[in-house]
Every structure is written in structure tokens, then in C-alpha cells.
VMD Tcl script that draws the C-alpha trace (Angstrom):
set ca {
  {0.00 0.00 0.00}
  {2.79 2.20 0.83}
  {3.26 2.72 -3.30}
  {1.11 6.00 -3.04}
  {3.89 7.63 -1.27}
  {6.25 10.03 -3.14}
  {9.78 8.35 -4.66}
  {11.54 11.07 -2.64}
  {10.11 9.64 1.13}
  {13.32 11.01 2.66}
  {12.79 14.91 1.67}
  {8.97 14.55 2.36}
  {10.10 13.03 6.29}
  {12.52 15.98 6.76}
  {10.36 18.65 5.62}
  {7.86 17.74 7.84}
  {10.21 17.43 10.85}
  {11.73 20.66 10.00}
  {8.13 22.32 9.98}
  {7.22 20.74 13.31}
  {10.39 21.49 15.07}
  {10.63 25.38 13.57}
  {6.73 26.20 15.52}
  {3.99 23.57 16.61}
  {1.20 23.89 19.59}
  {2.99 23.69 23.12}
  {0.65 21.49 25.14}
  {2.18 20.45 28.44}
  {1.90 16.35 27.58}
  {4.44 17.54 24.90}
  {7.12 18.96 27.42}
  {7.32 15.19 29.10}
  {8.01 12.07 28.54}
  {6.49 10.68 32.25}
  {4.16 7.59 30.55}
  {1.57 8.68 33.47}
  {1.04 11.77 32.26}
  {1.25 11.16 28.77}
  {-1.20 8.29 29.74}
  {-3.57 10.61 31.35}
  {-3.97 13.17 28.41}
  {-3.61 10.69 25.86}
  {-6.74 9.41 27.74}
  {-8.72 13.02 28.43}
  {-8.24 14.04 24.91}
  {-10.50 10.99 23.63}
  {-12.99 12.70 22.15}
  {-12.76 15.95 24.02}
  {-11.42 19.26 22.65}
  {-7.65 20.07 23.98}
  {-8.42 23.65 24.89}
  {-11.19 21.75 27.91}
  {-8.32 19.15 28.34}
  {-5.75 21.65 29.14}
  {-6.84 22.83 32.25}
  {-7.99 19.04 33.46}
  {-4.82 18.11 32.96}
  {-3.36 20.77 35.13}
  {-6.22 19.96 37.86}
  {-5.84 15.97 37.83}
  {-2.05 15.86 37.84}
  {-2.10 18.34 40.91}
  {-4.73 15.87 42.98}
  {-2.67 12.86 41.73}
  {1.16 13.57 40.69}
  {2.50 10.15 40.15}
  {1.01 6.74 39.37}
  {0.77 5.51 42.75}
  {-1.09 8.36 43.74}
  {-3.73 7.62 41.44}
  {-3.71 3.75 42.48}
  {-4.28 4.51 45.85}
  {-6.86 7.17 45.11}
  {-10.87 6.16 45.48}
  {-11.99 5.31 42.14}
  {-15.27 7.10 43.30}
  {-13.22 10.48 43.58}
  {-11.54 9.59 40.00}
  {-14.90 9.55 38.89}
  {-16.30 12.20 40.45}
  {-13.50 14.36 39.16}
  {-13.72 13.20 35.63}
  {-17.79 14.08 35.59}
  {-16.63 17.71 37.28}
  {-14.61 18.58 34.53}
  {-17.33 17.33 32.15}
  {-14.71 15.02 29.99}
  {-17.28 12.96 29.12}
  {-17.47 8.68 29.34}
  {-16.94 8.10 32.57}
  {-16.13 4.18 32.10}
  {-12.34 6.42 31.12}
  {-11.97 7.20 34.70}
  {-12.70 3.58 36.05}
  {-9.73 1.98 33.31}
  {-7.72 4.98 33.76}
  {-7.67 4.23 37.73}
  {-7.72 0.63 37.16}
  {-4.48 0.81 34.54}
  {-2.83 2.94 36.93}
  {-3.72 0.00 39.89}
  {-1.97 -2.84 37.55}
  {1.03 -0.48 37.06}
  {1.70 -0.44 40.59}
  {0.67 -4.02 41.41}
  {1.91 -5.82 38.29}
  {4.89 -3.93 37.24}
  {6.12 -2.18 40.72}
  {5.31 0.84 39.27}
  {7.26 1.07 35.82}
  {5.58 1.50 32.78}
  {5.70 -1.71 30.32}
  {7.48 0.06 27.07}
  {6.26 -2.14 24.47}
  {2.99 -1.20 22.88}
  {1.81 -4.88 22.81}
  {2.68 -4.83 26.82}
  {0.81 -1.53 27.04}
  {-2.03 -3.10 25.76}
  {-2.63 -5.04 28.67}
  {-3.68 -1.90 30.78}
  {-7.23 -1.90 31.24}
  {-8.76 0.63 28.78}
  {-5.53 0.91 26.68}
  {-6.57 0.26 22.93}
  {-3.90 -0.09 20.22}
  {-3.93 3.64 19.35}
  {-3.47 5.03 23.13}
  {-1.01 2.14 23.48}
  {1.22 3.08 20.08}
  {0.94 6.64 21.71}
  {2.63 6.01 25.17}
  {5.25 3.99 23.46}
  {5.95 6.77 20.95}
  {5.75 9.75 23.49}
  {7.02 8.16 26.80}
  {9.66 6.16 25.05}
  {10.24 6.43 21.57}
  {9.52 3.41 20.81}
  {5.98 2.84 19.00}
  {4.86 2.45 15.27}
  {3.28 5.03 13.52}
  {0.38 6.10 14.88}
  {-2.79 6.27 12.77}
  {-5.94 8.43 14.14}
  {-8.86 10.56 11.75}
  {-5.99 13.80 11.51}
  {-3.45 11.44 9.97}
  {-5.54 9.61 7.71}
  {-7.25 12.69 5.99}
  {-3.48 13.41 5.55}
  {-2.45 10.66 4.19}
  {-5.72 10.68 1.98}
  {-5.47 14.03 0.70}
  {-1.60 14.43 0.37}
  {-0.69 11.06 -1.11}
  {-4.08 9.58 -2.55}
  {-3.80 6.50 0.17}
  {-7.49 4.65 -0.34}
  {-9.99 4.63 2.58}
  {-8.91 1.41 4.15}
  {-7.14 0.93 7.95}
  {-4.82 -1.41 6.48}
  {-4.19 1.17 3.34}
  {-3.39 3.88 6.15}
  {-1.68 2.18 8.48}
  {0.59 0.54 5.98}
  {1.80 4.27 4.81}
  {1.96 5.79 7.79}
  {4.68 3.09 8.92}
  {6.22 2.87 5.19}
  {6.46 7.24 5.88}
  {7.80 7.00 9.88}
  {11.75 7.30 9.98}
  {13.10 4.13 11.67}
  {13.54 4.76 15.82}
  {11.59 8.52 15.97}
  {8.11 7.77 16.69}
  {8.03 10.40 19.24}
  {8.68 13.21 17.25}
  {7.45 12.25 13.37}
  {4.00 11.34 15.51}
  {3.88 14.69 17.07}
  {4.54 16.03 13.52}
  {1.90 14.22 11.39}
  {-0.64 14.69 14.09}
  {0.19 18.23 14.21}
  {-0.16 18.76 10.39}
  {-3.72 17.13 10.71}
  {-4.85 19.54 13.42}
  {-3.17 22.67 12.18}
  {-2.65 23.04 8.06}
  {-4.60 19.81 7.05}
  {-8.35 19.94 8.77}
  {-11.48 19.76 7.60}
  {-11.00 22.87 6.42}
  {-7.30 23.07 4.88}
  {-4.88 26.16 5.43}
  {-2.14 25.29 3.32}
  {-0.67 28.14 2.76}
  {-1.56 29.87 6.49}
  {0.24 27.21 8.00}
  {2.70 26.75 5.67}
  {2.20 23.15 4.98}
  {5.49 21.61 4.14}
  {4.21 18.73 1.99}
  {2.64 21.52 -0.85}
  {4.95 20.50 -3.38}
  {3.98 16.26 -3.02}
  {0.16 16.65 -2.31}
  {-2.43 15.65 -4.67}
  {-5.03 17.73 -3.31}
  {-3.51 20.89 -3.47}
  {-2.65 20.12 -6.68}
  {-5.91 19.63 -7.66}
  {-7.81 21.62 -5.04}
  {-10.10 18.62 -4.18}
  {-10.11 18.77 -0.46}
  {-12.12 15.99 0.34}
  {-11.42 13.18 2.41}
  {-12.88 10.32 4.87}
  {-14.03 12.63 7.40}
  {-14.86 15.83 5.02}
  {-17.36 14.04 2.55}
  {-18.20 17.60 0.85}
  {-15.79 20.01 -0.75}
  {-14.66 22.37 1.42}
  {-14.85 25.77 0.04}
  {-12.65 27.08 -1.94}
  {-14.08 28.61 -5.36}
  {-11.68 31.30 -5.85}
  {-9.57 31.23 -3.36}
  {-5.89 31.84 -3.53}
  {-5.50 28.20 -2.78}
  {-7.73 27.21 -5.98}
  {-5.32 29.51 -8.22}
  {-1.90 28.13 -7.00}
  {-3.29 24.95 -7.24}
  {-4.56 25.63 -10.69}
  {-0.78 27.33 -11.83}
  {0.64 23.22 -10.33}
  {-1.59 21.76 -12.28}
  {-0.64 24.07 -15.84}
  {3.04 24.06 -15.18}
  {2.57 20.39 -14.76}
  {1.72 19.89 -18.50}
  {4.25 22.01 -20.15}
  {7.61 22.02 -19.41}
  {7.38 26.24 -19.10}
  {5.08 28.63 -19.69}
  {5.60 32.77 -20.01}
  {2.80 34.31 -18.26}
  {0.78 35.51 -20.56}
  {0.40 31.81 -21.39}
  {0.03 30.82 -17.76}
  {-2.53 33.37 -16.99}
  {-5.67 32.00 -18.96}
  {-4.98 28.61 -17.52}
  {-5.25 29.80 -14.11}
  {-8.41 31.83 -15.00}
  {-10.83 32.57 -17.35}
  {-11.07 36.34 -16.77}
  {-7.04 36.66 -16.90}
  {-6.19 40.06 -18.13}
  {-2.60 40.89 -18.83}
  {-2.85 45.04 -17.76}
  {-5.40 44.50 -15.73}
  {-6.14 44.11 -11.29}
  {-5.79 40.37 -12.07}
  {-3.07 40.17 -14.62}
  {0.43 39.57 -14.92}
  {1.20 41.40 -11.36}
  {-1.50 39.53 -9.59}
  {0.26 36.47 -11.60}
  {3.43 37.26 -10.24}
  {2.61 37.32 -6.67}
  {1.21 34.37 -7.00}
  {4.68 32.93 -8.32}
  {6.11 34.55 -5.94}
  {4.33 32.49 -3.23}
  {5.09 29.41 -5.06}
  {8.80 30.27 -5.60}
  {9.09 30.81 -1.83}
  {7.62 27.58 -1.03}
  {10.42 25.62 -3.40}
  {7.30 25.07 -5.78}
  {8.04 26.76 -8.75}
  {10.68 28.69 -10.52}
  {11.07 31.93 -12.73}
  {13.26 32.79 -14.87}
  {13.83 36.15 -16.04}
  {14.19 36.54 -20.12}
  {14.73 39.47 -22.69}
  {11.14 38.90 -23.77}
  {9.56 38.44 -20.44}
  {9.71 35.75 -17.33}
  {8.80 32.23 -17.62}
  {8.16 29.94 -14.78}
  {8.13 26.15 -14.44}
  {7.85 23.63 -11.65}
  {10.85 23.23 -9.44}
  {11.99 19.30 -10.32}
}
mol new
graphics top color blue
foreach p $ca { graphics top sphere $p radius 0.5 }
foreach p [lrange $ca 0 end-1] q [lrange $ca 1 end] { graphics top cylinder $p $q radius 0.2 }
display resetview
């Protein structure tokens, strides 16, 4: 399945390393690598917007600190907490306090590091499992929830199927750095790539590989409509890929009714509109342009 990634895996790995690393969301599970904790929000976030899981976060680890803490704690009080801070399913604070009651009677208190021995907490699915091993210890597969598959689907055309998305993801990973290339992908789903796409806002650093801004078909397992997009900036660059695509160059006066229909060479959406919008693709290692004696021509950046 993984044969609907890019020949070039290794550029499309760093690029998206070097975009998480340069600015990404600073949640406190992200400054740790304590499995409890990374348990615990692994386990509020379920379902449950970060901005509410933020501040339970803060509240549970003050009340319980550590592991044992939480294993000794009255599972009524776990409960009670977890209702109070309106995270939704309860049954998540019975297995949380029960998972927390087998790390301290099973495994004297250390974390198994394995996601198949994470598995046998109570309540830990493969997912939250793959997580813990990737954030806690580096050492997980690739981790496949709804923001990485509408990546994967959109970018790189991977079909609707678990097995489709989980083989990618893992054929994409970079052997041994599960903890950071998870954070990455995840982040890319949640910040340039969701239901609504901001490519360009958030300076998506897999533009120049992905099929759907190429094509400016947005779609994806989660986002059954088109978002919209009808004449955005988005829709033109994606429209100037698609031209340059066919021809080896173009000037851009033969660019410009390609990209649209009311192109106007003097006029407010003409060749300086056109060039901006080079410009934007230059920047992003998209396209080039070349400067001639009888005007520019730009092409795609091989």
C-alpha cells in the first residue's frame, strides 16, 4: 500500500520534521516524557477538545502527581472528578484508575514500554497504546488516528482502508523517531490539514507532493463535501501546479488563462496579480522563474 507515497520519502520526512520542530502547539503532555502523564492526556483528549483538556490536565495531575497516587486514590473520587470537569465517558476514569492499579501491582510501578505490553492496561486500545510507546519512550509504530488519515488521503491519494493507512503511515515514519514524526503528522492534521485546509496559512510543508492541493479537491474520509474554496488563492496556485505540470514552461501571458478565465494581462488580475502568485510558489520551493529578454517564464521546481 505504501506505493502511493512520493519516490523522494526522505525529503517529504525531513520537511515535515523541520516544519514541526521550527513552531507547533505547546501542550504540556508535549514537554514530558512521564508515561503517566502522557497516559492521562492521551486518555482526556479521547474525544474531548484540547483547549477543555488543558486545564484538566493541570487539575488531575495536581490531585494525583504520580502513578501511585492515582492507584491509591478512590476510584469514586476519579470519577467524580472526571464528571466535574465534564470530559465525558466516565467508564475512562474507572480503566484509567484501574491501569494505573496494575502499574503499581503488576509492574512495581514502571511502565511496560512495548505497545503490545501496554495493551494489557485496562482501557488501553492499540492507538493510546502506540501513543505512550511513541511519546514516553520512543519506541511505538506510527500512529494512525482521523488527523493522519485525511493526511495521508489528501496528500498522497492512500485509499480509505485501515490497512491502506496504516501501511503508509509506517512505510512514511523514519526508523527509531516515533516520538517526534508522531507529534509532527498529528500536528499537520490539526493545524494546516483539517477539515478545512490552510495550506498556505500554516505553511504546509508537503505543498509541493500533495495531490489535493494540486488539484484543489479537499475531500477526504471525514470531510465528505468540498470544502470551500471557489476562488480562493488556494484554488489559483493549485490551478498554476496543475498548468506548469503539463508544459515544461510557460511565459505568463500563457500561464494566466490557464489559471483563470477572466485573466487580463494590464489589468487588477493580470500579470502582477500572476506574479505574486509565483512569488508564493517560488518561496515555497514550488516553482521557478526565470527572467528573459522577452519576459519571465516559470516552471515547476523538479
Amino acid at each position: 500500500m505504501s506505493d502511493h507515497l512520493p519516490d523522494d520519502r526522505e525529503a517529504v520526512r525531513e520537511a515535515l520534521i523541520a516544519w514541526y520542530e521550527d513552531d507547533h502547539r505547546d501542550f504540556p503532555w508535549r514537554r514530558t516524557d512521564d508515561p503517566y502523564r502522557i497516559l492521562v492526556s492521551e486518555v482526556m483528549s479521547q474525544q474531548t477538545q484540547l483547549s477543555r483538556v488543558e486545564e484538566a490536565y493541570a487539575d488531575f495531575l495536581d490531585r494525583w502527581p504520580a502513578v501511585e497516587d492515582l492507584a491509591a486514590a478512590e476510584r469514586g473520587a476519579v470519577v467524580a472528578f472526571w464528571s466535574d470537569h465534564s470530559l465525558g465517558y466516565n467508564n475512562r476514569a474507572k480503566y484509567l484508575h484501574e491501569a494505573a492499579t496494575q502499574v503499581v501491582e503488576e509492574y512495581d510501578g514502571a511502565f511496560p514500554e512495548e505497545p503490545d505490553e501496554l495493551q494489557e492496561l485496562m482501557g488501553v486500545g492499540p492507538y493510546t497504546a502506540n501513543a505512550v510507546a511513541s511519546f514516553a519512550f520512543d519506541n511505538g509504530d506510527a500512529v494512525v488516528d482521523t488527523n493522519v488519515k485525511r493526511v495521508l488521503y489528501r496528500a498522497f491519494g492512500v485509499p480509505d482502508d485501515d490497512d491502506a493507512f496504516g501501511a503508509a503511515a509506517s512505510a512514511l515514519m523514519p526508523e527509531g523517531e516515533s516520538r517526534v514524526w508522531n507529534n509532527a503528522i498529528m500536528e499537520l492534521g490539526g493545524v494546516a490539514c483539517g477539515q478545512s485546509p490552510r495550506c498556505d496559512e500554516a505553511g504546509c510543508p508537503w505543498r509541493r507532493w500533495c495531490r489535493a492541493y494540486e488539484t484543489g479537491d479537499f475531500t477526504a474520509p471525514d470531510v465528505p463535501e468540498q470544502p470551500d474554496f471557489e476562488g480562493s488563492r488556494r484554488q489559483f496556485r493549485g490551478k498554476v501546479v496543475r498548468a506548469l505540470g503539463e508544459y515544461e514552461e510557460l511565459k505568463l501571458d500563457e500561464l494566466g488563462p490557464r489559471v483563470r478565465v477572466d485573466y487580463a494581462p494590464d489589468g487588477d488580475d493580470g500579470r502582477e496579480w500572476l506574479r505574486g502568485l509565483l512569488a508564493d510558489l517560488r518561496d515555497d520551493g514550488l516553482v521557478e522563474l526565470e527572467e528573459r529578454e522577452d519576459g519571465p517564464v516559470a516552471r515547476l521546481r523538479r
